[in-house]
C-alpha positions in Angstrom: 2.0 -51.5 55.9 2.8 -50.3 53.0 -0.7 -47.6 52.9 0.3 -46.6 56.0 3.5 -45.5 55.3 2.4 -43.6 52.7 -0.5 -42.1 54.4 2.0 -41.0 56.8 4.2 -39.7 54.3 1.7 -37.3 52.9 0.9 -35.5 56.3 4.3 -34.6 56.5 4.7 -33.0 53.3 0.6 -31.0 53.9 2.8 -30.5 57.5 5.3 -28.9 56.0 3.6 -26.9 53.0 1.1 -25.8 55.5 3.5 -24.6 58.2 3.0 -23.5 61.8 -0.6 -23.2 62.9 -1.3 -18.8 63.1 -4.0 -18.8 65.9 -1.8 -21.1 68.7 1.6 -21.2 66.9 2.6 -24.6 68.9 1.5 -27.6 66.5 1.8 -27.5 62.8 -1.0 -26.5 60.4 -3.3 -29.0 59.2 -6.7 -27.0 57.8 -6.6 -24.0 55.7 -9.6 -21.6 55.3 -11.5 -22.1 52.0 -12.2 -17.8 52.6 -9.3 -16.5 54.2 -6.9 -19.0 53.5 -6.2 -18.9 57.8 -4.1 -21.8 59.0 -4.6 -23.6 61.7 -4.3 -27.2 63.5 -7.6 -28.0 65.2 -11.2 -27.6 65.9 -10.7 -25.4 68.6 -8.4 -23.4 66.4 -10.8 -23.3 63.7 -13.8 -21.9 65.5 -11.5 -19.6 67.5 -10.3 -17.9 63.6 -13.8 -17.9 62.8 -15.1 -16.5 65.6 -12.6 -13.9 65.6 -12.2 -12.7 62.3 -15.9 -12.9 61.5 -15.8 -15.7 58.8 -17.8 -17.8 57.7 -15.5 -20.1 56.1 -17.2 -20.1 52.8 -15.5 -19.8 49.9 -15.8 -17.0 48.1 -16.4 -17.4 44.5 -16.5 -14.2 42.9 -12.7 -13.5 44.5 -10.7 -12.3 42.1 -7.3 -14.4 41.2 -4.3 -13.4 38.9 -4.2 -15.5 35.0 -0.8 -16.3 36.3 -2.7 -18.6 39.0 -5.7 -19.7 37.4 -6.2 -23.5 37.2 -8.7 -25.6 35.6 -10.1 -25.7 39.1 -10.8 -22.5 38.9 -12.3 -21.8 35.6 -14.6 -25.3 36.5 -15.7 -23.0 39.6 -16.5 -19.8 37.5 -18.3 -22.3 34.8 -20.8 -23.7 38.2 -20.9 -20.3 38.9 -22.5 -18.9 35.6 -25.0 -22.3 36.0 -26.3 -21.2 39.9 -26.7 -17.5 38.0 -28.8 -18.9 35.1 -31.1 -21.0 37.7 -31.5 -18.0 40.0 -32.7 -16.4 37.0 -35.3 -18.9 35.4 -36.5 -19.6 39.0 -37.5 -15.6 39.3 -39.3 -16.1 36.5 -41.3 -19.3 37.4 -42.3 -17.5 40.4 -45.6 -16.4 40.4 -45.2 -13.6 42.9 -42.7 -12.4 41.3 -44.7 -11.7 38.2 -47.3 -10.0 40.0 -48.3 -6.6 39.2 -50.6 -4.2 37.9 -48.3 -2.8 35.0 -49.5 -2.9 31.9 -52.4 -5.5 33.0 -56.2 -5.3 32.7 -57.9 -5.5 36.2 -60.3 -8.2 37.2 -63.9 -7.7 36.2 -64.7 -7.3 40.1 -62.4 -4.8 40.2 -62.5 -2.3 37.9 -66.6 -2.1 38.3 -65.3 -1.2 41.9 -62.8 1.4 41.0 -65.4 2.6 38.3 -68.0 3.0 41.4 -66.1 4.7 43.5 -64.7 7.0 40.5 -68.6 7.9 40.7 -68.3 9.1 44.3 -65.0 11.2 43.8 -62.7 8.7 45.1 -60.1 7.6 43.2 -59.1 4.2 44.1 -56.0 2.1 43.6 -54.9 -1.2 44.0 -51.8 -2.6 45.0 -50.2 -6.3 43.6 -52.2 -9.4 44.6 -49.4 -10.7 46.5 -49.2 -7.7 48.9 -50.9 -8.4 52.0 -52.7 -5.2 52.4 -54.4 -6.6 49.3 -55.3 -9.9 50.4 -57.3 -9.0 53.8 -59.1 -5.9 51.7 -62.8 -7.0 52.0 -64.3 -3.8 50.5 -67.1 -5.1 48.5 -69.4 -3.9 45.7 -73.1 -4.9 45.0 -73.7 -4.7 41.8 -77.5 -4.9 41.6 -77.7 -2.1 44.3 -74.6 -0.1 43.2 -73.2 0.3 46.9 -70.0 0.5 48.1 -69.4 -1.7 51.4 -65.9 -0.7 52.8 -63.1 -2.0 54.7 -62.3 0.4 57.5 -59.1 0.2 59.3 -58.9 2.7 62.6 -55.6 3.3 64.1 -55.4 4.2 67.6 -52.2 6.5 67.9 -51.8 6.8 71.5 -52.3 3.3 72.5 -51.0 1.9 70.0 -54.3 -0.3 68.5 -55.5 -1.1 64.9 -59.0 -2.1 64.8 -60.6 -3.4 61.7 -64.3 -2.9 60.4 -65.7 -4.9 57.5 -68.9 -3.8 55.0 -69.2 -1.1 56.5 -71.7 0.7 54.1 -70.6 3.9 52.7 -74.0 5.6 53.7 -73.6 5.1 57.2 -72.5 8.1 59.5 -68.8 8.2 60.7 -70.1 8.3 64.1 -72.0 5.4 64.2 -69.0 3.5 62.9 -66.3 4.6 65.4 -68.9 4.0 68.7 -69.6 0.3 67.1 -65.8 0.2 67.0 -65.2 1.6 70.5 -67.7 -0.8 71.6 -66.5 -3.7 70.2 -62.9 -3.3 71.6 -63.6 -1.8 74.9 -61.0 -3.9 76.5 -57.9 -2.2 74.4 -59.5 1.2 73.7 -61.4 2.9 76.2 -62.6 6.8 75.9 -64.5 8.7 78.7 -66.6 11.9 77.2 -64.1 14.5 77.5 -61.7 12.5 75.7 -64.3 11.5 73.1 -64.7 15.4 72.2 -60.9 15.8 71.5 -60.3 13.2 69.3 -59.8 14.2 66.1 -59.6 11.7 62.9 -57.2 12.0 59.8 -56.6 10.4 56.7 -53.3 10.2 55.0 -53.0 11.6 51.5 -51.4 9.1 49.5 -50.2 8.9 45.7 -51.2 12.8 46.0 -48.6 14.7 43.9 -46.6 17.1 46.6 -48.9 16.4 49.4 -46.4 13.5 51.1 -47.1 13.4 54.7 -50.2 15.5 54.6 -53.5 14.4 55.8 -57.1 14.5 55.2 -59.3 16.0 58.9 -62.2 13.6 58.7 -65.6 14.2 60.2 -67.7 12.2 62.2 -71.0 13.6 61.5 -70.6 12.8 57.7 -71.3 9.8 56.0 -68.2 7.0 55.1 -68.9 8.3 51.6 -68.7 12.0 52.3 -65.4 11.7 53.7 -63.6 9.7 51.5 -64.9 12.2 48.5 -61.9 14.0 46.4 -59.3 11.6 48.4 -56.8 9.2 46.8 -57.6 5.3 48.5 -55.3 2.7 48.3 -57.6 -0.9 48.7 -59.0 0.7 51.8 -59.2 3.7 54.0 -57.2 4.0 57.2 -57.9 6.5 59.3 -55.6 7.6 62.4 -57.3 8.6 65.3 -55.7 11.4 67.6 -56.0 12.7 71.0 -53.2 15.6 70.7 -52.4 15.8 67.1 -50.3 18.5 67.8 -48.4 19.5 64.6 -47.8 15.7 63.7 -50.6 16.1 61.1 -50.4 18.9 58.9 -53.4 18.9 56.5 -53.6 18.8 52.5 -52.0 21.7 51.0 -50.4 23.6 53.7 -46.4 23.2 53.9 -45.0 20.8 56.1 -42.7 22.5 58.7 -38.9 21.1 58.4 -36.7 21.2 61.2 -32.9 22.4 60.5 -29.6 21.2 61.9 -28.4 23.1 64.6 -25.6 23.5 63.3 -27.6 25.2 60.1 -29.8 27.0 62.1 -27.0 28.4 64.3 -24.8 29.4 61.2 -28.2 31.1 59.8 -28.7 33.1 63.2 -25.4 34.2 62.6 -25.6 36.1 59.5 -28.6 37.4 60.2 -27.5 39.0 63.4 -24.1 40.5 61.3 -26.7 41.9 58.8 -28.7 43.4 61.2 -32.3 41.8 59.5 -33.7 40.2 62.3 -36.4 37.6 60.7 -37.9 40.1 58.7 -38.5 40.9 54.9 -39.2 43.9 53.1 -43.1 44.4 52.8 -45.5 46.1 50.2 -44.8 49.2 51.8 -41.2 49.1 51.6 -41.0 48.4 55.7 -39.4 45.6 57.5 -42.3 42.8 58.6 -41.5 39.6 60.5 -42.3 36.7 59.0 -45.5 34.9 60.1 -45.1 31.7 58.4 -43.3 28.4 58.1 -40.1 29.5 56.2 -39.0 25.9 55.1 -41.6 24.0 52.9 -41.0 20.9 51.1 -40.0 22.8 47.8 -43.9 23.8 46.7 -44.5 27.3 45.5 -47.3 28.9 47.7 -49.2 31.6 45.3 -49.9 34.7 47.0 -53.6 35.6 47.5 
């Protein structure tokens, strides 16, 4: 008798410290947000504040709070705090894909033969992390007694939206023969008559090429795998992008990329040239006004003049 009494006696005075619940208003408070600190009376309540005010009811431990109200509760919770930081921390560490990387670190034997090889041919080849994907499924190969390069070929079909993948294929092998077998192989998802077959065009994107970003390499088909790939930049494995209407999507290595202005820029532009009377042209060797023939905007390269 006495328990409940006293039990009762305590939910009078939570009643009263808590006040009136804010989401109904009609019965007094009984929960208060660990987040927001939002009062309210019931379940329904709750999940109505929560759903309305976009909370999680989570409290947030990095809050901050006056000295004049911090408790020992509080400095406790900023103690657990710094512990959960310090795990975080060791557990990065113990993570072994977190410590992969090719800094500062020696390749594999397997490896750096490869690289060496295809250093040989005029392709400098890089490798990415062993914990990236694009890593793991590379199956380029080299045989060491023979000294040949097998490679992983990776063809993208832009229009319909297809990657097919060939493996060993041998770097001596001509282009062409390599994208029929392919078109062979997956004539269910790609399908070409013969006039499409003589538009298609093939590029390779330049990468880790200083000031080339989003250039390409135009790849032949009547030269070899090797050929191609000669005096380009391969990360674990060539991908080539094949094209019906490449339109000016794929600008090649070493020309300037065109850049499309604002309107608003282009308008303002228009304007002053039109109140200085130079209608897109620049003074020429002769001293006459010439319109420009070129792509005015590149992507900040200096073009020599020939």
């Amino acid at each position: 008798m006495e328990v409940a009494i006293q039990r009762d006696s305590s939910e009078d005075v939570l009643k009263t410290r808590l006040g009136t619940c804010e989401k109904c208003g009609a019965q007094e408070a009984r929960y208060r947000c660990p987040r927001c600190e939002f009062r309210s009376c019931c379940l329904q309540c709750v999940n109505l504040h929560k759903k309305e005010f976009d909370c999680d009811g989570i409290r947030d431990k990095t809050r901050f709070k006056s000295l004049s109200q911090f408790t020992e509760l509080d400095l406790l919770s900023d103690y657990r705090l710094l512990e959960e930081a310090s795990r975080s921390v060791e557990s990065y560490y113990r993570d072994v894909s977190k410590r992969s990387t090719r800094v500062n670190q020696e390749l594999p034997t397997h490896l750096h033969k490869l690289r060496c090889t295809a250093a040989q041919r005029g392709v400098t080849l890089r490798f990415l992390p062993p914990n990236f994907t694009r890593h793991k499924h590379n199956t380029t190969y080299l045989d060491w007694k023979t000294k040949k390069i097998d490679w992983k070929v990776e063809w993208k079909f832009v229009w319909k939206d297809v990657t097919t993948v060939e493996n060993r294929v041998p770097e001596n092998e001509l282009l062409r023969d390599v994208f029929t077998k392919t078109l062979e192989a997956n004539s269910k998802n790609v399908s070409l008559n013969e006039s499409d077959l003589n538009k298609v065009q093939i590029f390779l994107a330049a990468e880790h090429t200083p000031g080339q970003n989003g250039r390409f390499h135009l790849i032949s088909l009547d030269k070899t795998l090797a050929d191609n790939l000669k005096g380009t930049v391969i990360v674990e494995h060539p991908i080539f992008q094949v094209v019906l209407d490449p339109a000016d999507e794929y600008p090649l290595i070493g020309t300037p990329v065109r850049v499309r202005e604002p309107k608003a820029k282009v308008e303002r532009i228009a304007g002053e040239t039109n109140s200085s009377g130079d209608n897109n042209e620049q003074d020429g060797p002769d001293g006459k006004k010439q319109k420009l023939t070129f792509f005015d905007v590149s992507d900040g390269e200096e073009h020599s003049e020939s």
